[in-house]
C-alpha positions in Angstrom: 37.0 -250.7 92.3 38.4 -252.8 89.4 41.4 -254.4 89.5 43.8 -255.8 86.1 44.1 -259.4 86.2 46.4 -261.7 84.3 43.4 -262.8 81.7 42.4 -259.4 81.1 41.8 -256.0 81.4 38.6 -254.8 83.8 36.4 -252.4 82.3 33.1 -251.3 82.9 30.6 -253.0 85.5 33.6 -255.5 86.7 33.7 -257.4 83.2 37.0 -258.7 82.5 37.9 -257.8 78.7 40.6 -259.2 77.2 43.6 -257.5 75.8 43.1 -258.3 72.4 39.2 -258.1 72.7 39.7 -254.5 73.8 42.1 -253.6 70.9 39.7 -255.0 68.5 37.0 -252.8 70.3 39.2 -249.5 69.7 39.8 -250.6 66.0 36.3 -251.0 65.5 35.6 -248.0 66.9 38.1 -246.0 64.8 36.7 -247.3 61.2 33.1 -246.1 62.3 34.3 -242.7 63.3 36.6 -242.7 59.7 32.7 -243.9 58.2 30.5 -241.1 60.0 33.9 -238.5 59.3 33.6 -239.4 55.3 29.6 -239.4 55.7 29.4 -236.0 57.5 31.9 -234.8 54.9 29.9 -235.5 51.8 26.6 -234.5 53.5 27.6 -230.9 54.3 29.6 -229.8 50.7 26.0 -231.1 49.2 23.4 -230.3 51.4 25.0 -227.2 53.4 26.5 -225.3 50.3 23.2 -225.9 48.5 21.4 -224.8 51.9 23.8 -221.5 52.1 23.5 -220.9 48.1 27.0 -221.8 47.8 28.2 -223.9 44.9 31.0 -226.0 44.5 33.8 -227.0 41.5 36.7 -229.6 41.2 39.5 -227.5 39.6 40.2 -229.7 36.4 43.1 -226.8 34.5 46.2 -225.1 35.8 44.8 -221.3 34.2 44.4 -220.1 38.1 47.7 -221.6 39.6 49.6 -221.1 41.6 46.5 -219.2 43.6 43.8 -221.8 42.8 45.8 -225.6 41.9 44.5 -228.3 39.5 42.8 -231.0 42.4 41.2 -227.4 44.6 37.3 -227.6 45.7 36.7 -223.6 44.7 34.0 -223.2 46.5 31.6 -219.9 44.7 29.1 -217.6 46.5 26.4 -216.2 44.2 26.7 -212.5 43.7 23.2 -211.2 45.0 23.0 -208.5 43.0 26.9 -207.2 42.9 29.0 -206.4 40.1 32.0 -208.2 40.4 35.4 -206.1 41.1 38.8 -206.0 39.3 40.4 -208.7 41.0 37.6 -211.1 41.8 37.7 -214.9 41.1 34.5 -215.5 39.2 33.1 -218.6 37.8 30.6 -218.4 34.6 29.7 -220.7 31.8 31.1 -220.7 28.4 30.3 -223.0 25.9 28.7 -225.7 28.1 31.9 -225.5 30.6 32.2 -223.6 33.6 35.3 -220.9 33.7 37.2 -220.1 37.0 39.1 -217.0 35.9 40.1 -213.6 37.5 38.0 -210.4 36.6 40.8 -208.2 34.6 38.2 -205.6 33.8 34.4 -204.3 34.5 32.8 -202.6 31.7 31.9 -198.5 32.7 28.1 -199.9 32.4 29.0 -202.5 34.8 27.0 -205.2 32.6 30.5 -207.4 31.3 33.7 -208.4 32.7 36.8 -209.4 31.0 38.3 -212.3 32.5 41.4 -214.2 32.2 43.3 -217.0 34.5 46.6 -216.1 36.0 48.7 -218.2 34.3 47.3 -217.1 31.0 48.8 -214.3 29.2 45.2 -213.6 27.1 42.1 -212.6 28.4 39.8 -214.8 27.7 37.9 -214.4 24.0 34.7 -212.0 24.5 33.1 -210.1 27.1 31.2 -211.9 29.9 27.6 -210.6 30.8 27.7 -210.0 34.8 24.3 -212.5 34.3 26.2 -215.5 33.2 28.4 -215.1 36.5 27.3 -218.1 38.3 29.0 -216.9 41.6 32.4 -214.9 43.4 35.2 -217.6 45.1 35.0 -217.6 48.4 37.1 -220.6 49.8 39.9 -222.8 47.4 40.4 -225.6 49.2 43.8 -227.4 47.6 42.9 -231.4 46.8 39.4 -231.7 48.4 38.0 -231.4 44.7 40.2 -234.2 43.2 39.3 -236.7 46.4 35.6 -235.4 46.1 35.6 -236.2 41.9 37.5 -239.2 42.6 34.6 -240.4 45.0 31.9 -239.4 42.8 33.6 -241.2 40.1 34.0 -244.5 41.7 31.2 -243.8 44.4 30.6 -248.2 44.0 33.9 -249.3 44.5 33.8 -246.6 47.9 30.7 -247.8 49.2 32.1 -252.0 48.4 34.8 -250.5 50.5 32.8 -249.3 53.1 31.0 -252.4 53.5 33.8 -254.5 53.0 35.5 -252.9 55.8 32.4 -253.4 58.0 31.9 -256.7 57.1 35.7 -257.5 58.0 35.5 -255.9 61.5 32.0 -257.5 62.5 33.2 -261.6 61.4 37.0 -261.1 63.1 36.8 -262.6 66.2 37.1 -260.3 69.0 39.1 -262.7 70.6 41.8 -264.8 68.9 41.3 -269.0 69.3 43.6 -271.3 71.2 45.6 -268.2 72.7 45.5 -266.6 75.8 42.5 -267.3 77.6 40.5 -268.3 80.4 40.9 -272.3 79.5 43.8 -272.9 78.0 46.1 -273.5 81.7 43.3 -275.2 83.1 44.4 -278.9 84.5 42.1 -281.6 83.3 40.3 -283.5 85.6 40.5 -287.3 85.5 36.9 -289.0 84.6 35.8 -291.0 87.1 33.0 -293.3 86.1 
């Protein structure tokens, strides 16, 4: 059994930690997890939606608002063989951009869409061929694609963060000097010689 003593706190196999040492241990502990979080993150929007067919797009324009906001991830499943419906969120290419825009219409041959954004009062200009439809919405998730640009953007500066936070953690002392401690009450013993 382990008992709390006035130089520290026991923990595991009857060591003695101090308090301090022990709150460093926790914050240490904390800014891996935050690490591994961020890292498990990024690993799964690239490698699961490309894994699952999935593709993903930082909403950049307020045409979808309120429904999809400027800063979403839209997240787009391809169509495997579907015609989109009236009512669908569909993303295609148009002039070297890709579109996220609502299907207002579906031809009768089922071959072109018309699309527009909610906020727009147009449709957009020309018919779009169901074969330039790069994939339906299936999750908006508001902010995630502003972070995830804003990472990608300055993916350095992240990583020098990363590794400046690491770097911080492993050279603090996990015990602060000349404070509380095992030596600092202890009597000095006279030299005899």
């Amino acid at each position: 059994e382990q008992e709390a003593s006035p130089l520290g706190t026991a923990v595991g196999r009857g060591r003695l930690v101090h308090p301090e040492e022990a709150a460093m241990g926790r914050v240490r502990s904390c800014v891996v997890n935050v690490q591994l979080a961020i890292l498990a993150l990024a690993a799964a929007v690239s490698l699961g939606g490309e894994a699952l067919g999935l593709g993903a797009l930082a909403v950049a324009t307020g045409s979808m608002e309120p429904s999809v906001p400027v800063g979403s991830l839209a997240v787009c499943a391809p169509l495997g063989g579907d015609v989109p419906q009236v009512g669908d969120v569909v993303a295609y290419r148009r002039s070297g951009t890709t579109v996220l825009h609502r299907v207002v219409s579906v031809s009768e041959d089922g071959a072109s869409l018309t699309c527009r954004g909610d906020r727009n009062e147009e449709p957009d200009p020309g018919e779009v061929p169901v074969d330039a439809v790069s994939g339906r919405l299936v999750l908006c998730v508001p902010g995630a694609g502003a972070a995830l640009s804003a990472l990608a953007d300055h993916r350095a500066a992240a990583v020098g963060a990363l590794v400046a936070a690491d770097a911080a953690i492993c050279l603090l002392p996990a015990r602060p000097r000349g404070g509380r401690g095992r030596g600092r009450n202890r009597r000095k013993r006279p030299v005899v010689g």
